[in-house]
Phi, psi and omega in degrees: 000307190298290179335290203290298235248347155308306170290309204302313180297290169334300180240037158280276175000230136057289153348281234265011196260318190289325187290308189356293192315273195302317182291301176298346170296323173288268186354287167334299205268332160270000165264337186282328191275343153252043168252039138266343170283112200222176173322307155318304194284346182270305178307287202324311198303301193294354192251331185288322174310329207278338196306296212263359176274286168356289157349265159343306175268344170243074102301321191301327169314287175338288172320309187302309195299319174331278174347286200309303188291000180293312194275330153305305204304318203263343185260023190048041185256001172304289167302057168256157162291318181323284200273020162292286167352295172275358170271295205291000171278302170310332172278357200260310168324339174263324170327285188328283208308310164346303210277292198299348165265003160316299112035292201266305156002295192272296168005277232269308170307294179305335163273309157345316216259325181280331179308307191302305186301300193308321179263347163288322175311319175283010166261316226280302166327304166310304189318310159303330175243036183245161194240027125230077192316295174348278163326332192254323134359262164003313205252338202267321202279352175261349179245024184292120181287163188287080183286132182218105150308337157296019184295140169257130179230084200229168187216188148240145189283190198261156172277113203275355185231358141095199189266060171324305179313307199285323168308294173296322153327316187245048160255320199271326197276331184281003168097343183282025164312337165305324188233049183265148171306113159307133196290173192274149197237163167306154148226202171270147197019187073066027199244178177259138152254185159283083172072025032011335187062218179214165171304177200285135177286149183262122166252167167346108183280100159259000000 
């Protein structure tokens, strides 16, 4: 009896020596397969968003700067203090825009990074509570969506400057140059801008 309830302790032990074993081994083997989402792997991702966005703002630049000189041109305001004015409002307004899909960029790496973080963390979790870690490894890395930085991540934006030439035109002949209304801005994700809207929301990458 003492023998039989002996073997019995043994290799329940031995078992639970074994899941250990297969677990920290799985663990092991799911940080190696996401150490490649790194530091590296987040800059490529915010910079390919802007990459694939970029195009889209400066056509809208293009237009814009187009626009102003149309309408200076046409009230004879190009060499005006007037129309110094309005170019130095617009450059400062493509700054703004610039800088904020910089901005949406980095957003965008960073929701990148809790998706990627999030689903590792739920293999990690299976893995633990699972009485075949192996399998479940298995099962969590086969079903992994393809997380990539080169994902093109692109919309169409909003019109970020609005009807700029004809706004700031009767802003300035109307004497209010001083006091002109700022151009529309980035807002965050899936947020609202000012009369602009916001760049496109990033969703799941599969």
């Amino acid at each position: 009896m003492g023998g039989s309830s002996d073997y019995g302790s043994s290799f329940a032990l031995q078992t639970q020596l074994n899941n250990e074993e297969w677990q920290n081994n799985a663990m092991a083997n799911l940080q190696q397969v996401f150490s490649g989402y790194n530091k590296d792997f987040y800059n490529k991702a915010a910079k390919n968003y802007i990459k694939a966005n970029e195009p889209q703002l400066n056509q809208q630049i293009k237009q814009t700067k187009d626009a102003l000189g149309f309408k200076l041109a046409n009230q004879g305001l190009t060499k005006s203090s007037a129309g110094v004015k309005l170019g130095d409002a617009l450059s400062r307004d493509i700054t703004v825009q610039q800088q904020a899909l910089g901005q949406m960029g980095q957003s965008y790496a960073d929701q990148l990074r809790q998706q990627i973080t999030g689903y590792e963390n739920t293999v990690a979790q299976q893995i633990q509570s699972s009485s075949n870690p192996t399998l479940a490894l298995q099962t969590g890395i086969a079903g992994m969506p393809a997380y990539t930085a080169q994902q093109t991540v692109a919309g169409q934006l909003p019109n970020l400057f609005g009807n700029f030439a004809q706004q700031y035109l009767l802003s300035n002949l109307a004497g209010g140059a001083g006091s002109l209304a700022s151009a529309s801005l980035y807002a965050s994700p899936g947020g609202g801008g000012s009369g602009g809207g916001a760049l496109p929301s990033t969703e799941s990458i599969n």
